[in-house]
C-alpha positions as CSV (number, residue, x, y, z in Angstrom):
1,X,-43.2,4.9,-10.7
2,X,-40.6,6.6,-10.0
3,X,-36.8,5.7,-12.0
4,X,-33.4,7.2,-10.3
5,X,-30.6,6.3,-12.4
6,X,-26.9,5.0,-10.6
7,X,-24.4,7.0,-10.8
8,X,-21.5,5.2,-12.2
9,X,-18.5,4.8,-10.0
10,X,-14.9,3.7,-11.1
11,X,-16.3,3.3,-14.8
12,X,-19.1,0.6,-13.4
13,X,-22.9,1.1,-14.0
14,X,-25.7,-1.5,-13.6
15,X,-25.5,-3.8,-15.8
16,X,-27.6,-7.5,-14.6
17,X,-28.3,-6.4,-10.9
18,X,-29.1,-9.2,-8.7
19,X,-29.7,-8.4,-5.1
20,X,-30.4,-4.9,-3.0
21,X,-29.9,-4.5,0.8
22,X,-30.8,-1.4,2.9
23,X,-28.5,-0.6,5.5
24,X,-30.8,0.5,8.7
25,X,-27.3,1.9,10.3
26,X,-26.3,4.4,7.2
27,X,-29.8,4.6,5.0
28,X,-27.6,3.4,2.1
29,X,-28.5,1.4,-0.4
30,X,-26.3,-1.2,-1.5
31,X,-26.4,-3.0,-4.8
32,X,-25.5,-6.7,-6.2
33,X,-24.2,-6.6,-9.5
34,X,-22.8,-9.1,-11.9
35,X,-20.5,-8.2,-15.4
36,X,-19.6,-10.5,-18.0
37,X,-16.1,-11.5,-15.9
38,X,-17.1,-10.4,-12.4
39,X,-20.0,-9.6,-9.6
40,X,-19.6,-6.5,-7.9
41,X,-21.6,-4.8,-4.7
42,X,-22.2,-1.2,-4.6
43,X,-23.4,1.2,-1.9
44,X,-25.7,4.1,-3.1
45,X,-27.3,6.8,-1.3
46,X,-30.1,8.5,-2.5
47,X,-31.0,12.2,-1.8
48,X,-33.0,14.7,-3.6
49,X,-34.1,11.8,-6.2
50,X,-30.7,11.2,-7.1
51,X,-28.4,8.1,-6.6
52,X,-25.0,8.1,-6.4
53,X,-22.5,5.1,-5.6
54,X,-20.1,6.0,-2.8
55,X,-18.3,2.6,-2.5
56,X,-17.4,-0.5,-4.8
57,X,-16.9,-3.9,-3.6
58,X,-15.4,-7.2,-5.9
59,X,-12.8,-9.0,-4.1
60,X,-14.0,-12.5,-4.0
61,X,-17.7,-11.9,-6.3
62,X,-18.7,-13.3,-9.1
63,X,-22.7,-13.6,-9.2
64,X,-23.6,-11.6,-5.9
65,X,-26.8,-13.3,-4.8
66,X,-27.7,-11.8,-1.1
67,X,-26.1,-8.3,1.4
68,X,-26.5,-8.5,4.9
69,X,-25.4,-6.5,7.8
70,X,-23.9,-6.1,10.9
71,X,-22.6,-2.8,12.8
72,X,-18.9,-4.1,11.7
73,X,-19.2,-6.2,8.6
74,X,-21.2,-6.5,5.3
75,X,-21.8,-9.8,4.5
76,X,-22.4,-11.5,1.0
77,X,-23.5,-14.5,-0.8
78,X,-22.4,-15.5,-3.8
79,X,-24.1,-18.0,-6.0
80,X,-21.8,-18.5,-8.6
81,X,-18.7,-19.3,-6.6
82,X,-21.2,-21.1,-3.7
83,X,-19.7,-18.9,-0.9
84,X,-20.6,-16.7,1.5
85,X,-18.2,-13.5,2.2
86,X,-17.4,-11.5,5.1
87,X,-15.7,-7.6,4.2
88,X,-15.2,-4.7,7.2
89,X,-16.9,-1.6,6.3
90,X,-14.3,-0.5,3.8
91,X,-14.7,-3.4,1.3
92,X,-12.0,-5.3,2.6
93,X,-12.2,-9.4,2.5
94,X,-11.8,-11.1,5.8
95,X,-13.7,-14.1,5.4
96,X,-15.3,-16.8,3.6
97,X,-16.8,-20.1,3.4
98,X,-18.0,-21.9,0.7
99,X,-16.8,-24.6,-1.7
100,X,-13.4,-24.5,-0.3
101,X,-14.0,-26.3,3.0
102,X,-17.3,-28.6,4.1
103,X,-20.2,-26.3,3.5
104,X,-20.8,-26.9,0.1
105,X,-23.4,-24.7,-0.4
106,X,-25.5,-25.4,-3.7
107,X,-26.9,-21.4,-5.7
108,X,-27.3,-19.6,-2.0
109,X,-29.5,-16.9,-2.3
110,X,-30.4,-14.5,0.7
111,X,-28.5,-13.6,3.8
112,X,-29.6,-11.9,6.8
113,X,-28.2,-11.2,9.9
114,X,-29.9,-11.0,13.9
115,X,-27.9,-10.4,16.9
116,X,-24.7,-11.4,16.1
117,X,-25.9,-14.8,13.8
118,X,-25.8,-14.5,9.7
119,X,-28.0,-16.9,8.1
120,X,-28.0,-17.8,4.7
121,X,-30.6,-19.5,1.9
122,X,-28.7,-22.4,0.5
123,X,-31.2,-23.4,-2.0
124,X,-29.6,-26.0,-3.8
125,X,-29.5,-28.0,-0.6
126,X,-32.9,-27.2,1.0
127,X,-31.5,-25.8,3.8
128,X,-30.7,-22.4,6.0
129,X,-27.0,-22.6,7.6
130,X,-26.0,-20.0,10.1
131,X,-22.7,-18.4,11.6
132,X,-21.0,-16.3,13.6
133,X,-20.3,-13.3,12.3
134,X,-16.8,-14.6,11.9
135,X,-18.0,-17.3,9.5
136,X,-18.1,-20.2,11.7
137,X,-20.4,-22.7,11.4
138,X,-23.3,-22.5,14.1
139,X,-26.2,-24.8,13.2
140,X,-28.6,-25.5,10.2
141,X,-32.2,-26.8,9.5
142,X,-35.0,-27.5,6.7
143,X,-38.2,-28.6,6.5
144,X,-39.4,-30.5,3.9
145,X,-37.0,-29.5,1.7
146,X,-37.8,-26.1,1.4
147,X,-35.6,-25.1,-1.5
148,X,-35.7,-20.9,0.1
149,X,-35.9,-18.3,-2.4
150,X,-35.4,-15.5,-0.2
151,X,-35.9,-14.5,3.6
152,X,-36.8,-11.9,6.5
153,X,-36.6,-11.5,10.3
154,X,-39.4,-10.2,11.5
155,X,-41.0,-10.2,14.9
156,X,-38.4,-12.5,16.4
157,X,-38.9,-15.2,13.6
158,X,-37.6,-16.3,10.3
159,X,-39.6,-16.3,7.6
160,X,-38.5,-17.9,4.8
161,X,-40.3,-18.1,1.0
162,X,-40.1,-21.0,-0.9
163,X,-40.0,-22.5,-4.7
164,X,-43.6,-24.3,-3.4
165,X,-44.9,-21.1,-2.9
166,X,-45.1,-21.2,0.9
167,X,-43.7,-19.1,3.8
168,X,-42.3,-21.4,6.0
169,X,-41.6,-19.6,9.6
170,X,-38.8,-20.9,12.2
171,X,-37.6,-19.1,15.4
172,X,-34.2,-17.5,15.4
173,X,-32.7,-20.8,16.3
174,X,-34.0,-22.9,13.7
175,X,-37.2,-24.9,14.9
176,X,-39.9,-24.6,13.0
177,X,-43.5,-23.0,13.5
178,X,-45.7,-23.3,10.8
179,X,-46.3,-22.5,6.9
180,X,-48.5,-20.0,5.1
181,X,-49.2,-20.8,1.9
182,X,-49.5,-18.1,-0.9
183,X,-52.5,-18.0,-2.7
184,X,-51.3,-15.3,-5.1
185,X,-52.9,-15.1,-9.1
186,X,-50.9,-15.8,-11.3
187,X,-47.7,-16.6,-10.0
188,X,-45.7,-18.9,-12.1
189,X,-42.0,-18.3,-9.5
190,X,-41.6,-16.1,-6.8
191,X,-38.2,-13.8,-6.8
192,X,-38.2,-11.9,-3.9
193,X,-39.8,-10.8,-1.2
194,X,-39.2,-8.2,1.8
195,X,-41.4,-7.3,5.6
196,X,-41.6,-3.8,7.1
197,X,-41.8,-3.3,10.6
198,X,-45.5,-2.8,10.4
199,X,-45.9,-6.7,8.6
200,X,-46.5,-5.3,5.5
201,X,-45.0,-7.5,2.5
202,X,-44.0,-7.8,-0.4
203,X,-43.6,-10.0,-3.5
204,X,-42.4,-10.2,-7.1
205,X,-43.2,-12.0,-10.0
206,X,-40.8,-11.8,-13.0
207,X,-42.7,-13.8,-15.1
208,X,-46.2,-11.7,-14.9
209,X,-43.8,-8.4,-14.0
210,X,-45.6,-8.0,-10.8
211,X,-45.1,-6.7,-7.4
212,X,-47.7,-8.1,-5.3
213,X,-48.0,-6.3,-1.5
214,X,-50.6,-7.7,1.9
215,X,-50.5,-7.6,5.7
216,X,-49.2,-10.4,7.2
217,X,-52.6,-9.9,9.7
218,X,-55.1,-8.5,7.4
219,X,-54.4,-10.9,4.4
220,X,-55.7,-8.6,1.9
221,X,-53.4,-8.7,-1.3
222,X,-52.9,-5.3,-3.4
223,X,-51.6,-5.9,-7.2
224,X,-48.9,-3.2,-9.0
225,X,-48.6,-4.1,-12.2
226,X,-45.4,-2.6,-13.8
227,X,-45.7,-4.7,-17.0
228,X,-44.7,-1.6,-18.9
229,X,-41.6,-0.5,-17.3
230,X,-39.0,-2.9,-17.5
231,X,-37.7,-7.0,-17.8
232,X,-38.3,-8.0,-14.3
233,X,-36.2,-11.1,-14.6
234,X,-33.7,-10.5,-11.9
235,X,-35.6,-8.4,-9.9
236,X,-35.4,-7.6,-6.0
237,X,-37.6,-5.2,-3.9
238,X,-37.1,-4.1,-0.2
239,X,-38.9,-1.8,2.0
240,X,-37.2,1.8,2.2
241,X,-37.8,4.9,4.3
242,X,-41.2,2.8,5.0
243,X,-43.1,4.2,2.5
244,X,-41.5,2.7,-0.7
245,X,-41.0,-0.4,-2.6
246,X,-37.8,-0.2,-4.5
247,X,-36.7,-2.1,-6.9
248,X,-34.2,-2.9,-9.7
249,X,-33.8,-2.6,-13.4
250,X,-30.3,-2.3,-15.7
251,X,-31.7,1.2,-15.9
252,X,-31.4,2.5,-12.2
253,X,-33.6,1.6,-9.2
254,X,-37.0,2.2,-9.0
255,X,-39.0,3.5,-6.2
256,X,-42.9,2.7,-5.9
257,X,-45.3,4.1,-3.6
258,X,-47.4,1.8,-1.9
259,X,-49.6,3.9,0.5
């Protein structure tokens, strides 16, 4: 594999990264990081194999947990403080919901965003909740008490991975479609997962320290092993330029080809 270390920007440098997030708009990569007294989100871009941070976001963060996007705003969730932030483009804070009014959202995880709706994994609680991209409340469903881990839009649906080790699909508007289980060796806890546009996905396994990668079509599962390159404890992956898996360590990002 291939390691490309972040370039540290106002004195910050990975320390416990959480969450990644690539912007389809700008190609950058942006970051989820959390410090001993504060989370912080950072967006990288990466050129000639090297990486370097061009803007630093903390207003609000404490334990950065999922990055969306919209054309406008950058959206967070935060699973320490149980709230889900809005910023412009620049960083700046301009909403928020959370613990502070009636969502009371129990360790959310992932947040994506589709045509002007952000949806977010509220694990604690089972549930996905979604907005407008000004923060207010839209509608929210579960199944079975999903618990979601972490989620995707692809081909006009939502799928959603779960602690039973299931991919639970939904429309964009919340009713759901079926389940898929995931018959993967030796998974113990699934961290993350990511689609491509082809329906190519992926998945991570802290425990075993592997990234596991199948067609949602074909079926055919491919095992990485990476035992010997770093803790993958708080790991997250995402497809970039199409071509890669990337990754996260305290030691920069990593980049794995899968083709």
């Amino acid at each position: 594999p291939q390691v490309i270390p972040i370039e540290p920007v106002n004195e910050l440098s990975l320390s416990d990264p959480r969450c990644l997030a690539i912007d389809a708009l700008t190609n950058e990569l942006y970051v989820g990081e959390t410090y001993p007294h504060h989370g912080s989100v950072m967006a990288v871009t990466i050129e000639d194999e090297t990486a370097t941070c061009v803007l630093s976001i903390t207003a609000g963060l404490a334990r950065p947990s999922g990055i969306a996007f919209t054309q406008s705003y950058i959206f967070v969730s935060d699973s320490f403080t149980n709230s889900l932030l809005c910023y412009s483009r620049t960083g700046e804070l301009l909403y928020e919901v959370g613990t502070s009014n009636d969502m009371d959202f129990f360790w959310p995880t992932s947040v994506r965003c589709n045509l002007g709706i952000v949806y977010i994994c509220d694990w604690g609680n089972g549930r996905i909740v979604a907005f407008d991209t000004s923060l207010n409340h839209l509608f929210h469903f579960k199944e079975d008490s999903i618990c979601p881990i972490d989620m995707t839009i692809h081909s006009n649906c939502l799928f959603v991975v779960t602690q039973k080790l299931i991919l639970a699909v939904f429309t964009l508007e919340g009713d759901f479609i079926t389940v898929i289980p995931l018959k993967l060796p030796k998974f113990n806890r699934i961290k993350a997962f990511a689609i491509d546009c082809a329906g190519n996905f992926t998945f991570t396994s802290p425990q075993q320290r592997f990234i596991y990668f199948a067609n949602l079509e074909v079926g055919e599962l491919m095992e990485l092993n990476i035992f010997d390159i770093f803790s993958f404890t708080h790991s997250a992956i995402g497809v970039y330029r199409q071509d890669k898996i990337i990754s996260l360590s305290n030691s920069g990002v990593q980049l794995f080809n899968i083709f």
